[in-house]
N, CA, C and O atoms as a GROMACS GRO file, in nm:
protein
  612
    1UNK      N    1   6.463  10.599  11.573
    1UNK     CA    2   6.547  10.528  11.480
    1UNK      C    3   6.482  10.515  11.343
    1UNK      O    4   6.546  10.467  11.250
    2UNK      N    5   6.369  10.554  11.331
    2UNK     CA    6   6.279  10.506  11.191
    2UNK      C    7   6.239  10.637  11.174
    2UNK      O    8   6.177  10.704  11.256
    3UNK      N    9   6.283  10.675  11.049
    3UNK     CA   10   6.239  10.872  11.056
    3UNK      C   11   6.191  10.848  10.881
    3UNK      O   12   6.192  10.740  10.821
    4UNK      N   13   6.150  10.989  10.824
    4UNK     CA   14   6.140  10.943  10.714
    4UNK      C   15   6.267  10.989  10.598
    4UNK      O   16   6.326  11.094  10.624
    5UNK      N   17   6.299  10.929  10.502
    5UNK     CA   18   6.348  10.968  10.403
    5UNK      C   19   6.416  11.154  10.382
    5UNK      O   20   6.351  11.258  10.383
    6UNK      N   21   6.547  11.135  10.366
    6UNK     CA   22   6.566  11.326  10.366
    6UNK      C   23   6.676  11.298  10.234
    6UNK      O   24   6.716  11.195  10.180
    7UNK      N   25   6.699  11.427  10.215
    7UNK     CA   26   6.770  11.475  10.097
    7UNK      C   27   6.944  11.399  10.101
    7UNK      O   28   6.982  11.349   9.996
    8UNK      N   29   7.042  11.395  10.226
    8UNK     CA   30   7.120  11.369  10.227
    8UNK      C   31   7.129  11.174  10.241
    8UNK      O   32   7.230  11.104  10.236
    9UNK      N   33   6.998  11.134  10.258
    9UNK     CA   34   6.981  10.981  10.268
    9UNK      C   35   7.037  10.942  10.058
    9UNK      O   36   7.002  10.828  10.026
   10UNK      N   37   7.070  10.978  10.005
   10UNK     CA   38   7.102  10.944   9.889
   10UNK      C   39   7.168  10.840   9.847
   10UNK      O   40   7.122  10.756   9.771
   11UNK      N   41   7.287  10.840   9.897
   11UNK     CA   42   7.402  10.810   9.866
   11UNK      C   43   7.434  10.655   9.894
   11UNK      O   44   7.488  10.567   9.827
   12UNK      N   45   7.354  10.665  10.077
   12UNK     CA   46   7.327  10.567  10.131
   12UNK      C   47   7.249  10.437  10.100
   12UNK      O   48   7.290  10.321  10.104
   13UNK      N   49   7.097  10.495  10.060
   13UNK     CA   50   7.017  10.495   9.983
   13UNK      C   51   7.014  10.363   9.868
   13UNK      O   52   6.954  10.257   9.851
   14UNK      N   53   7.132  10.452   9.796
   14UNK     CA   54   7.139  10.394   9.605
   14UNK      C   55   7.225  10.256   9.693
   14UNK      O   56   7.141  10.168   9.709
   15UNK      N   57   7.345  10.217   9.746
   15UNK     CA   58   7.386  10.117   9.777
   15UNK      C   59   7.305  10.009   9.823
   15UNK      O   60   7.304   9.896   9.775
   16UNK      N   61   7.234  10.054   9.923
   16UNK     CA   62   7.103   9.941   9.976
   16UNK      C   63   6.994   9.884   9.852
   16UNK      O   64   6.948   9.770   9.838
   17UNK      N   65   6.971   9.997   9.778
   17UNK     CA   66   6.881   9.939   9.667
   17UNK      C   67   6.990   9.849   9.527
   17UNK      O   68   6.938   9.760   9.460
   18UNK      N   69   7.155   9.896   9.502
   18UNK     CA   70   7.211   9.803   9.454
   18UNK      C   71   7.189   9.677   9.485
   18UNK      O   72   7.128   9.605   9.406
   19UNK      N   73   7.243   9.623   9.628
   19UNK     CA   74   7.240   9.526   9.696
   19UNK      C   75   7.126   9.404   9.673
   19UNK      O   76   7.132   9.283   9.654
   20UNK      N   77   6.997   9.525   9.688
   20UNK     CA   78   6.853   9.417   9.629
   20UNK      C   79   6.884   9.390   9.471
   20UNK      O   80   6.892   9.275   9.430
   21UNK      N   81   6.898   9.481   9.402
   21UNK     CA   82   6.943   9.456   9.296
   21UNK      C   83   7.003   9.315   9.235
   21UNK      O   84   6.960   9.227   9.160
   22UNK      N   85   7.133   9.342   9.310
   22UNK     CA   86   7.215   9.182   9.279
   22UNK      C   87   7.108   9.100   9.286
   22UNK      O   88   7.062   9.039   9.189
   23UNK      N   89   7.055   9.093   9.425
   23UNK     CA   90   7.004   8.988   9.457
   23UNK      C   91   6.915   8.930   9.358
   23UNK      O   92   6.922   8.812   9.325
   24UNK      N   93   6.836   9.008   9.314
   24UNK     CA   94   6.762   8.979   9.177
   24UNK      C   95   6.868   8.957   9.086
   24UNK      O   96   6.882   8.840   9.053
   25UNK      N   97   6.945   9.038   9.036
   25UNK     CA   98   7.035   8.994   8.918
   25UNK      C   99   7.068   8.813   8.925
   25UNK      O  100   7.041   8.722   8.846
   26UNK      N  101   7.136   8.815   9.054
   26UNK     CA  102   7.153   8.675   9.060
   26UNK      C  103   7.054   8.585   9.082
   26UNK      O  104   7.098   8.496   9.154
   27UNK      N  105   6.927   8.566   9.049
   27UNK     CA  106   6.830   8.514   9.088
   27UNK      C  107   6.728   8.455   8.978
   27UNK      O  108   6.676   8.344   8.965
   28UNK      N  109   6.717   8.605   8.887
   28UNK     CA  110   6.666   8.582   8.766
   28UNK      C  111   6.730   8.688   8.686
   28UNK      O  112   6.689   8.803   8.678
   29UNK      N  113   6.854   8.631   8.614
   29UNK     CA  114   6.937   8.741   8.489
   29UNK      C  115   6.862   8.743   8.358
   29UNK      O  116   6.891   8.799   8.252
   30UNK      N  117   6.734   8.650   8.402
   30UNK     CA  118   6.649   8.654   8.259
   30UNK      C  119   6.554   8.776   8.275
   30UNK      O  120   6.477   8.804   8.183
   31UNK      N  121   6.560   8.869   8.421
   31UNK     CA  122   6.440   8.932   8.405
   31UNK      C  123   6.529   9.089   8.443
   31UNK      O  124   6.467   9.191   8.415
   32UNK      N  125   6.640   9.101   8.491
   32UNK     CA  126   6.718   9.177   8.569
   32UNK      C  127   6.844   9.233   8.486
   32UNK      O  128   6.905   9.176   8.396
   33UNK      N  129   6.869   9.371   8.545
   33UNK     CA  130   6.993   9.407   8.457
   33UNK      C  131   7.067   9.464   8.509
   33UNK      O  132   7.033   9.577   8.544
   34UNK      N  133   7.216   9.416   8.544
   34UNK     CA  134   7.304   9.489   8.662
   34UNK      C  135   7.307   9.604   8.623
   34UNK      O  136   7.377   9.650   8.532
   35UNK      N  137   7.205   9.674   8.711
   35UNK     CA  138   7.208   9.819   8.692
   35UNK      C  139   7.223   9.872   8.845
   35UNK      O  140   7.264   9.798   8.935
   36UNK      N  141   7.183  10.019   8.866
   36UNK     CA  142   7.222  10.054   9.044
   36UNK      C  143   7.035  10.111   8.968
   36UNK      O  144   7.020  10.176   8.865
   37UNK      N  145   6.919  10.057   9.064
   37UNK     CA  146   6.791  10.074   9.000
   37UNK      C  147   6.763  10.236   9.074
   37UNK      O  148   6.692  10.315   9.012
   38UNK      N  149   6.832  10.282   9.228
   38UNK     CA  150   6.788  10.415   9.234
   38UNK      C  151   6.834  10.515   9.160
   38UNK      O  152   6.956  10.511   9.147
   39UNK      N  153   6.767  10.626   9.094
   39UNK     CA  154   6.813  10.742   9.016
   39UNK      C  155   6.767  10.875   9.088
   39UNK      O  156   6.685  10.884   9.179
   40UNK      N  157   6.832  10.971   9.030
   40UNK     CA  158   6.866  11.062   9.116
   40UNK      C  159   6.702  11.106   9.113
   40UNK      O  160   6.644  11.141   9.216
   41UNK      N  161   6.653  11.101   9.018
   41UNK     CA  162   6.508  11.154   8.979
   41UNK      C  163   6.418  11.059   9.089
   41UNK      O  164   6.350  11.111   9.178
   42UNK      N  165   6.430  10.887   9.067
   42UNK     CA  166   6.307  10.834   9.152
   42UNK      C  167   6.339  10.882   9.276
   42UNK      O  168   6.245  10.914   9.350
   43UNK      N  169   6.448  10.895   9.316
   43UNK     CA  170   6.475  10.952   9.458
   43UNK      C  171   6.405  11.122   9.477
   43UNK      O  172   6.340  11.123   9.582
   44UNK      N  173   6.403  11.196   9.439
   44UNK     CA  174   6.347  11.325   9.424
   44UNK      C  175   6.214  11.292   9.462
   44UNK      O  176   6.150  11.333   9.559
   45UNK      N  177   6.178  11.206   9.366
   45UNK     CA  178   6.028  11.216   9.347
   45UNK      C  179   5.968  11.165   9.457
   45UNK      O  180   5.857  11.206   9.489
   46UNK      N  181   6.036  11.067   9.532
   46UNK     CA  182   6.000  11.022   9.649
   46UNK      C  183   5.961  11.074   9.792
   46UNK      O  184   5.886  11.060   9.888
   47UNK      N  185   6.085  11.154   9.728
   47UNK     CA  186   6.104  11.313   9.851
   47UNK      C  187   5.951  11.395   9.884
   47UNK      O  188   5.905  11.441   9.989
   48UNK      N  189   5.913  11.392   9.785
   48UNK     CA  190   5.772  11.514   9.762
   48UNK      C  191   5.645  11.449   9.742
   48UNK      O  192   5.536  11.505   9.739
   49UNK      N  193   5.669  11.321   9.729
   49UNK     CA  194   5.522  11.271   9.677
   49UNK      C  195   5.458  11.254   9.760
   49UNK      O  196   5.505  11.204   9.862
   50UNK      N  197   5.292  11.296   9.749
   50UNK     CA  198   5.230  11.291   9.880
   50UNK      C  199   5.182  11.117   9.890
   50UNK      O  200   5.139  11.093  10.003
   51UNK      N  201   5.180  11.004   9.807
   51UNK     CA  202   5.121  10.940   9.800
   51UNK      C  203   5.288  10.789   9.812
   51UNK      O  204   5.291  10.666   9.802
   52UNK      N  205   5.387  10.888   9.836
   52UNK     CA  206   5.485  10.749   9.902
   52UNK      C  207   5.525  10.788   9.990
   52UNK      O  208   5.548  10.907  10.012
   53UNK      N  209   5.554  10.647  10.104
   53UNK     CA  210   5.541  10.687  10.211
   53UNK      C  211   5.726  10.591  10.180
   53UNK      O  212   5.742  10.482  10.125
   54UNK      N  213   5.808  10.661  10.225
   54UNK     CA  214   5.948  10.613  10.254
   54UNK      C  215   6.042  10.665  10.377
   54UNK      O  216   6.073  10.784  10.393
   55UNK      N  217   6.090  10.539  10.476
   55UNK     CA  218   6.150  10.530  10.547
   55UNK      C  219   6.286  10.501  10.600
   55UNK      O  220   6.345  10.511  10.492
   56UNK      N  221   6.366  10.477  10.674
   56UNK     CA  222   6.444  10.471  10.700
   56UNK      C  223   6.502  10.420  10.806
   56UNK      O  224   6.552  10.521  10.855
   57UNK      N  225   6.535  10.322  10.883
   57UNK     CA  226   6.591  10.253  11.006
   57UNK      C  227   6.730  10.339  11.020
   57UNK      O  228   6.800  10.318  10.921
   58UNK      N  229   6.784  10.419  11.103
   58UNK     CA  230   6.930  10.480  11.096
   58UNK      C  231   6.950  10.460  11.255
   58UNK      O  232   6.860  10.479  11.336
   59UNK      N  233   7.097  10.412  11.295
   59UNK     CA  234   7.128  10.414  11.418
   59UNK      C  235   7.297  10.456  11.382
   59UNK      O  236   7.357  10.401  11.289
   60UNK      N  237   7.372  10.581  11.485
   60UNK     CA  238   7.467  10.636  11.461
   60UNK      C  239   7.503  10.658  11.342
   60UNK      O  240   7.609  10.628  11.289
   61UNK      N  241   7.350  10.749  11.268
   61UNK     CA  242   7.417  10.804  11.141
   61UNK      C  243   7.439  10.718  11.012
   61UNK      O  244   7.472  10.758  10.900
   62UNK      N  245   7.414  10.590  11.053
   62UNK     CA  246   7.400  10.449  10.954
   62UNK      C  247   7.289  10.435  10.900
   62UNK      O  248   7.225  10.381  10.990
   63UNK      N  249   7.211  10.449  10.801
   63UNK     CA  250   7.099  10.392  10.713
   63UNK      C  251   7.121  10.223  10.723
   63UNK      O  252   7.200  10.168  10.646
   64UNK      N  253   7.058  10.161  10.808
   64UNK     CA  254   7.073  10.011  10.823
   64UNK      C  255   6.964   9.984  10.721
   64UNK      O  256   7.011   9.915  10.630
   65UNK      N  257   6.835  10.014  10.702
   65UNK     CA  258   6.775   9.945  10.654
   65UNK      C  259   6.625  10.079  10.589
   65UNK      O  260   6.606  10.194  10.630
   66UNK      N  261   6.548  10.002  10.484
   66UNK     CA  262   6.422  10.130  10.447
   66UNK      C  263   6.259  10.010  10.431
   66UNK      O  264   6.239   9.892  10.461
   67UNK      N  265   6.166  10.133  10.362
   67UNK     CA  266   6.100  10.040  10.393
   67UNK      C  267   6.019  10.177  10.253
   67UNK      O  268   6.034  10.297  10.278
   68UNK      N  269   5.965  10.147  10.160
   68UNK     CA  270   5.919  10.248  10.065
   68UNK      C  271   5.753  10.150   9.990
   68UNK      O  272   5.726  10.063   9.907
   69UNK      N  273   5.693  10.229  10.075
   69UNK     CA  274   5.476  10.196  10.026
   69UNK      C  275   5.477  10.332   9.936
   69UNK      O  276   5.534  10.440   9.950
   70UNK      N  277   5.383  10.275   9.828
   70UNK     CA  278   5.304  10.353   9.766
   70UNK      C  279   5.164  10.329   9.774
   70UNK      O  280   5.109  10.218   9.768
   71UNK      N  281   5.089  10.486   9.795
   71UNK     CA  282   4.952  10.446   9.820
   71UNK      C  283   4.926  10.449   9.630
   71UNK      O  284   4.979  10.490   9.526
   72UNK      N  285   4.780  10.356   9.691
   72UNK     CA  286   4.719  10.304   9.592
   72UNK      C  287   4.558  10.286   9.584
   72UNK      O  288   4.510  10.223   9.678
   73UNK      N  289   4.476  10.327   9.495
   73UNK     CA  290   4.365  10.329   9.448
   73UNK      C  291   4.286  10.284   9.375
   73UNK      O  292   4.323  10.300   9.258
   74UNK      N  293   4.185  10.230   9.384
   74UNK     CA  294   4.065  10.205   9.246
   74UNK      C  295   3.947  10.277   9.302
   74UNK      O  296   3.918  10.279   9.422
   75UNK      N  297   3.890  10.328   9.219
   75UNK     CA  298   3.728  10.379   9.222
   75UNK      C  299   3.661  10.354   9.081
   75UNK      O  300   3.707  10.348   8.967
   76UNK      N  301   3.549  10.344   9.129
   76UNK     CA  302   3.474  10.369   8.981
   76UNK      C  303   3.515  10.235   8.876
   76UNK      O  304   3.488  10.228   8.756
   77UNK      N  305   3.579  10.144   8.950
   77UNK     CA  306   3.632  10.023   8.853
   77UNK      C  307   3.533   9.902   8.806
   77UNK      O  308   3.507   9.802   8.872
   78UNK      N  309   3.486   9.937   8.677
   78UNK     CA  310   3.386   9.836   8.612
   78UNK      C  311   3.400   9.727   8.656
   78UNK      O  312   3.288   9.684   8.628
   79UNK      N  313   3.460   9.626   8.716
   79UNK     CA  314   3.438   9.482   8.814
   79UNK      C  315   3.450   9.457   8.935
   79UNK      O  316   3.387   9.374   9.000
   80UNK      N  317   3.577   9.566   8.988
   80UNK     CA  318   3.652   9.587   9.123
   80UNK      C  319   3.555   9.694   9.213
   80UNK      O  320   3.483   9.791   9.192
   81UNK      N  321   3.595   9.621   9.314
   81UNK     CA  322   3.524   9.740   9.406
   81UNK      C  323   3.633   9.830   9.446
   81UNK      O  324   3.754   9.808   9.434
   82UNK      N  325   3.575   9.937   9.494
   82UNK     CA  326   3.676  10.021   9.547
   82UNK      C  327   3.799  10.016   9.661
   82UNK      O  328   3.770   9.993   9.778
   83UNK      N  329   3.910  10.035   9.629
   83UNK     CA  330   3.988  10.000   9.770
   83UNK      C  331   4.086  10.137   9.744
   83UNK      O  332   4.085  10.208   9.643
   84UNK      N  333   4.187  10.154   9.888
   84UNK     CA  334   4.288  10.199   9.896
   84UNK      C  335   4.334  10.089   9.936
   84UNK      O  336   4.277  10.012  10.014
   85UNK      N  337   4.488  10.066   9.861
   85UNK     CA  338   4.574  10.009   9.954
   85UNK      C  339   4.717  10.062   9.934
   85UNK      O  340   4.758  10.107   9.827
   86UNK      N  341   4.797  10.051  10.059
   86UNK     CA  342   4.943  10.070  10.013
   86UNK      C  343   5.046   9.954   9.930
   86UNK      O  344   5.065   9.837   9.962
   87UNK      N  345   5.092  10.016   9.834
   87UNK     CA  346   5.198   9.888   9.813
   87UNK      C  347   5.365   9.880   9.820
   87UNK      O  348   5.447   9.952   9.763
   88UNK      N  349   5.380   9.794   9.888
   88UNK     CA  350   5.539   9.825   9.952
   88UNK      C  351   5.615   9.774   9.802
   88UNK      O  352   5.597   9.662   9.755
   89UNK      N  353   5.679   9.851   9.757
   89UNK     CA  354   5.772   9.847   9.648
   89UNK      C  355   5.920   9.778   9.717
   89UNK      O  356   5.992   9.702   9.652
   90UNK      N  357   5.946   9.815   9.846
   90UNK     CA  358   6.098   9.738   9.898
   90UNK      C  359   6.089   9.739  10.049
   90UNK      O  360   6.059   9.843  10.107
   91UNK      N  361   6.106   9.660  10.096
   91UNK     CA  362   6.150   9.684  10.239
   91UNK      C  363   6.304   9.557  10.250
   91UNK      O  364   6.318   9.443  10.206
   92UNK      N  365   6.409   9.664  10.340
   92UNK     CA  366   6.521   9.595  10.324
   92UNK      C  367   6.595   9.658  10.422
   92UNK      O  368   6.602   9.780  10.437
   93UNK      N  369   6.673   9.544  10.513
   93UNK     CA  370   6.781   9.565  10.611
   93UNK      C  371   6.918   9.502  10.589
   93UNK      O  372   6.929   9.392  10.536
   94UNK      N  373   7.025   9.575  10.631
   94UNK     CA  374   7.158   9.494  10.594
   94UNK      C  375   7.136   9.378  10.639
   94UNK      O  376   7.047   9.344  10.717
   95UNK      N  377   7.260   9.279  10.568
   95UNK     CA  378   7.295   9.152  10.603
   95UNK      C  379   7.355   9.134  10.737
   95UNK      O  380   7.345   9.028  10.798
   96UNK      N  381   7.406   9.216  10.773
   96UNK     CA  382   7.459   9.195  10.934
   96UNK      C  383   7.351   9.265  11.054
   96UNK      O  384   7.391   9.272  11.170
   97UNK      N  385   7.207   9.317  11.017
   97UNK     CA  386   7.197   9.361  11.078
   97UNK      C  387   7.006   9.231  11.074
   97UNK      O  388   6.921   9.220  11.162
   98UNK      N  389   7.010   9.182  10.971
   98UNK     CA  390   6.886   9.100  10.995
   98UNK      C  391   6.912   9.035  11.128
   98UNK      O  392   7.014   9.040  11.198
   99UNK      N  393   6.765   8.954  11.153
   99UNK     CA  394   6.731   8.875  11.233
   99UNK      C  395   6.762   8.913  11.374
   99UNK      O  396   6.797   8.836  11.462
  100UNK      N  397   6.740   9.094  11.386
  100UNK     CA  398   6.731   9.155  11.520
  100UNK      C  399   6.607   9.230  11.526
  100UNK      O  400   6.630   9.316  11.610
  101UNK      N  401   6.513   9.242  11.492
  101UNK     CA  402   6.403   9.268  11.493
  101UNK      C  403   6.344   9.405  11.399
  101UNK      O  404   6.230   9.452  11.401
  102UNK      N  405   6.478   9.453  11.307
  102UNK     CA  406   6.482   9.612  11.240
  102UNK      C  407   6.392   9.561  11.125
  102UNK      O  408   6.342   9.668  11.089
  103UNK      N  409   6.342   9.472  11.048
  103UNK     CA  410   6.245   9.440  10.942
  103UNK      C  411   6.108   9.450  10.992
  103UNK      O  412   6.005   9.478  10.932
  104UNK      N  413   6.129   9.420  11.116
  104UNK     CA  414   5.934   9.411  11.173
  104UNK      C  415   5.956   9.558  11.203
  104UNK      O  416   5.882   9.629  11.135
  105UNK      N  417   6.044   9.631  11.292
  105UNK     CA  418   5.988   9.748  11.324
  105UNK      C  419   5.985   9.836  11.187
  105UNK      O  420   5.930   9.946  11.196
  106UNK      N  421   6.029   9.804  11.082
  106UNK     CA  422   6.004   9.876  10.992
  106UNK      C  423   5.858   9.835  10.921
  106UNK      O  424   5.812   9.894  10.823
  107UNK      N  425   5.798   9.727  10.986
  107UNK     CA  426   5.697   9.648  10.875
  107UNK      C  427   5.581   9.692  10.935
  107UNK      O  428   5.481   9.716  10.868
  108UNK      N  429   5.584   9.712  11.092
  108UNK     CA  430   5.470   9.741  11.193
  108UNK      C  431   5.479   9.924  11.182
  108UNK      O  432   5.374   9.981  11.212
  109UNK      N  433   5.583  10.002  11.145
  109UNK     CA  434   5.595  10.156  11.121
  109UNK      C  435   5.490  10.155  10.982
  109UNK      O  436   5.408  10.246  10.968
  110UNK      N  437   5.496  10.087  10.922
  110UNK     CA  438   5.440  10.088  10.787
  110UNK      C  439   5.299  10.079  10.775
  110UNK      O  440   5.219  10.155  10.721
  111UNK      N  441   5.284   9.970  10.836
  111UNK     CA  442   5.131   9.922  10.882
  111UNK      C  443   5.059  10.058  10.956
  111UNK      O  444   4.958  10.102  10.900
  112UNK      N  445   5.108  10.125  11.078
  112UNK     CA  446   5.097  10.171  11.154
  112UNK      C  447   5.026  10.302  11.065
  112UNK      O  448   4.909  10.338  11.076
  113UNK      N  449   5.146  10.372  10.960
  113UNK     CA  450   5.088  10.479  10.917
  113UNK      C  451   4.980  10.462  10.803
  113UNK      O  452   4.890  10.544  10.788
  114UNK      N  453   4.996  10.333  10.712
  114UNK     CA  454   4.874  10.322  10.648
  114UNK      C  455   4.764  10.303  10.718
  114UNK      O  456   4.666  10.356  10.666
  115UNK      N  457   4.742  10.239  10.833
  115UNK     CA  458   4.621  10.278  10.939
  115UNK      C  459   4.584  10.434  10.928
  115UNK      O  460   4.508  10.491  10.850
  116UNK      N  461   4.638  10.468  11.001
  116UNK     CA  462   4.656  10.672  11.027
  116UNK      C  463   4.608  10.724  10.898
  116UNK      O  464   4.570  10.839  10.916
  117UNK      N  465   4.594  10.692  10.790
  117UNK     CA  466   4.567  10.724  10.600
  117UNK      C  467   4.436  10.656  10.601
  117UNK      O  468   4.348  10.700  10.527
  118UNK      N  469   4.414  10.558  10.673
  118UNK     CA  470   4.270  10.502  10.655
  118UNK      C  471   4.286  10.374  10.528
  118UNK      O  472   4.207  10.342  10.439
  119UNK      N  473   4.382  10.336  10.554
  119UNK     CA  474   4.455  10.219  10.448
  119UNK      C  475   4.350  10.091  10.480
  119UNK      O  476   4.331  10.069  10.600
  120UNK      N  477   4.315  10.049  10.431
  120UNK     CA  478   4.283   9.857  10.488
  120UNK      C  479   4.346   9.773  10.432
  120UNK      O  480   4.280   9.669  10.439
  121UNK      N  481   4.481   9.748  10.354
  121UNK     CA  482   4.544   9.660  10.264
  121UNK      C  483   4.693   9.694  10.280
  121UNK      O  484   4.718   9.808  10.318
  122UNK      N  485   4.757   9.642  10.265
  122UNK     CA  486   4.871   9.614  10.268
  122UNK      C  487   4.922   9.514  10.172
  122UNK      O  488   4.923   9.397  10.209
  123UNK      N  489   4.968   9.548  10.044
  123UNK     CA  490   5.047   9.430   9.907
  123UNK      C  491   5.132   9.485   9.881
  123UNK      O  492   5.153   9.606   9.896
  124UNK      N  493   5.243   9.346   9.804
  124UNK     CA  494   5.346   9.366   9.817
  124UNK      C  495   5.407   9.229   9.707
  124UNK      O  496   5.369   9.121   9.750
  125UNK      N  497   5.476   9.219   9.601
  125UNK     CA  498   5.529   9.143   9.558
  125UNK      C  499   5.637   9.121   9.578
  125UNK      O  500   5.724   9.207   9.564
  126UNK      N  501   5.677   8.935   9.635
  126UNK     CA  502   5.792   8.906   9.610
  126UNK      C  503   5.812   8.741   9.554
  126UNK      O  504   5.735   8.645   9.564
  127UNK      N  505   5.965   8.752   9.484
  127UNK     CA  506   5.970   8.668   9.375
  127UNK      C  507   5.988   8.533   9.490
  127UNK      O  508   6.026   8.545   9.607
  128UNK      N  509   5.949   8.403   9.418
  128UNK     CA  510   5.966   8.271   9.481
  128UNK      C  511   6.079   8.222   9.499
  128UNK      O  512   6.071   8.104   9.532
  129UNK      N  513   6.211   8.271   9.490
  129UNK     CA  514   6.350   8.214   9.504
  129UNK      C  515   6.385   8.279   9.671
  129UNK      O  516   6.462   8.229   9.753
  130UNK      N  517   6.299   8.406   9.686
  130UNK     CA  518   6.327   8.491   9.816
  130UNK      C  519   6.207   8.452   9.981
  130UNK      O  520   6.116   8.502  10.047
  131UNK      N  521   6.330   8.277   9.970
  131UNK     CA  522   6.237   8.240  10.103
  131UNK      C  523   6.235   8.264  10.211
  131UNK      O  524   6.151   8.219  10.290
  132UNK      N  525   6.367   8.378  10.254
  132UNK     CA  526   6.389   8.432  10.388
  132UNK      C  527   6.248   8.562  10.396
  132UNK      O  528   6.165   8.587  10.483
  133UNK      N  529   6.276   8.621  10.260
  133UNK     CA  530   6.102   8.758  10.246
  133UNK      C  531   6.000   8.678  10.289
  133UNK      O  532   5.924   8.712  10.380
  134UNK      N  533   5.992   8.549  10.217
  134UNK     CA  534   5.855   8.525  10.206
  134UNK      C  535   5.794   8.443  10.369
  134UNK      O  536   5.685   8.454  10.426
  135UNK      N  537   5.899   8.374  10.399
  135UNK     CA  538   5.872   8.351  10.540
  135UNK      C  539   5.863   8.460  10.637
  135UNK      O  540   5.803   8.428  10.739
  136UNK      N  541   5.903   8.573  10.634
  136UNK     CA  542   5.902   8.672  10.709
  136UNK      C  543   5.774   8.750  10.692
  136UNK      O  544   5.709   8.775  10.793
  137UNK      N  545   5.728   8.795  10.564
  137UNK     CA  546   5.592   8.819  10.568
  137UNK      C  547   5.482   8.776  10.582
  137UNK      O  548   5.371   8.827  10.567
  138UNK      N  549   5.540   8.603  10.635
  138UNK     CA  550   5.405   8.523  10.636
  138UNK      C  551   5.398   8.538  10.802
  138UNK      O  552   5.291   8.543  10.862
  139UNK      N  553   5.550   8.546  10.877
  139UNK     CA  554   5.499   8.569  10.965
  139UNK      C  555   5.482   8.685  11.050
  139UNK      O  556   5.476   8.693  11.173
  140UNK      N  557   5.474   8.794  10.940
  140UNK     CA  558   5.386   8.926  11.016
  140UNK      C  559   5.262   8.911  10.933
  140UNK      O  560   5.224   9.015  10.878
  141UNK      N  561   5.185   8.796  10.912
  141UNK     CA  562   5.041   8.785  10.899
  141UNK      C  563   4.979   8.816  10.722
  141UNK      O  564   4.866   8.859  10.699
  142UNK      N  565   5.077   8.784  10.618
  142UNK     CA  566   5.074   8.826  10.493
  142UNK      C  567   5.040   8.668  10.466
  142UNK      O  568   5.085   8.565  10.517
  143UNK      N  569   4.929   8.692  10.354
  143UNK     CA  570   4.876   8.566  10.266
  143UNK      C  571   4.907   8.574  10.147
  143UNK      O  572   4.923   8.688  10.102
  144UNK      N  573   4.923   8.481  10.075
  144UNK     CA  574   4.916   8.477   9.954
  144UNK      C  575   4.772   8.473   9.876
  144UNK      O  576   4.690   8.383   9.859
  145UNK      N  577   4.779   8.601   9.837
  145UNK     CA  578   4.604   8.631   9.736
  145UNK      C  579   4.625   8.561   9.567
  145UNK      O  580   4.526   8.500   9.526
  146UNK      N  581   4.751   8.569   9.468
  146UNK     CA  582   4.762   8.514   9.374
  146UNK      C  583   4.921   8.484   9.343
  146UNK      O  584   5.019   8.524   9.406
  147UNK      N  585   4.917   8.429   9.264
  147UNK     CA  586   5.057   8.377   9.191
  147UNK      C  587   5.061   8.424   9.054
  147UNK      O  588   4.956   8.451   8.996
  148UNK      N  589   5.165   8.436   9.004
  148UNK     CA  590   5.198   8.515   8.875
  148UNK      C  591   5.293   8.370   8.790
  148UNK      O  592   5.411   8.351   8.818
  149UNK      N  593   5.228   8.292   8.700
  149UNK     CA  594   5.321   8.190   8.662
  149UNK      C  595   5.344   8.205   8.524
  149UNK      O  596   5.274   8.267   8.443
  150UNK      N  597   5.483   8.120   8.498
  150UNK     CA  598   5.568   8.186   8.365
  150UNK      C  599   5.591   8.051   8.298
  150UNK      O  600   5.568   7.959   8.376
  151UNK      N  601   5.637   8.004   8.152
  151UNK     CA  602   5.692   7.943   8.105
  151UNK      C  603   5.799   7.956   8.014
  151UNK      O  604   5.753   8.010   7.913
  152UNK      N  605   5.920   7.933   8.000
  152UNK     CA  606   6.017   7.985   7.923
  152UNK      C  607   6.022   7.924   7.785
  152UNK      O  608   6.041   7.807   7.752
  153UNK      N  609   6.001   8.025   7.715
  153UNK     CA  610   5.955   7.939   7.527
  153UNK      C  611   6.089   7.941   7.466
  153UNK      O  612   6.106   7.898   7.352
   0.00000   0.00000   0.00000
């Protein structure tokens, strides 16, 4: 049921990433712009890149849900020590299809292959209005390392 990313997943694809979209639109319209954010290009690029790893939950031909890490690097960084880590740019399941277990098996597929890459990290930003994400990644074992805080001038 969890395969990776193919050429005809497109279409499917751009709707699921609308959807997050809104959700941001309606959330923060100070930071967001009803736009549809997949393009035909980031999708391409996704296709081929050796360094994103993008998935797919599909049952009868349905794209229910994805899950899209980019690996990630420092070396040689004048303060930082060296790491790989992956960083999940989206993971997302329909609204009728949450709270059946398709977010973890997409979260533990994820984990699973950044292991297999020799990953030790796993990050991931999400905004503070999104307490169903944030409870959910706390409880597949995600901490909070920093906060990003704003004031509106």
């Amino acid at each position: 049921m969890i395969r990776e990313i193919i050429e005809t997943d497109f279409e499917q694809l751009k709707v699921m990433y609308r959807e997050i979209q809104d959700i941001h639109v309606l959330n923060r319209p100070d930071v967001y712009k009803a736009v549809n954010p997949l393009s035909c290009e980031y999708f391409q690029f996704s296709l081929t890149d050796k360094d994103t790893l993008a998935t797919v939950y599909e049952k009868d031909n349905e794209l229910i849900g994805f899950c899209v890490t980019v690996l990630k690097s420092i070396s040689n960084h004048p303060v930082m020590k060296d790491k790989k880590s992956g960083f999940m740019e989206a993971l997302f399941v329909k609204q009728n299809y949450r709270k059946q277990g398709i977010g973890r098996e997409l979260f533990i597929d994820i984990k699973d292959k950044l292991k297999e890459r020799g990953i030790d990290k796993l990050e991931l930003m999400v905004w503070s209005f999104n307490e169903g994400a944030i409870n959910f990644y706390r409880n597949e074992g995600m901490e909070t390392r920093s906060e990003i805080m704003e004031l509106s001038l």
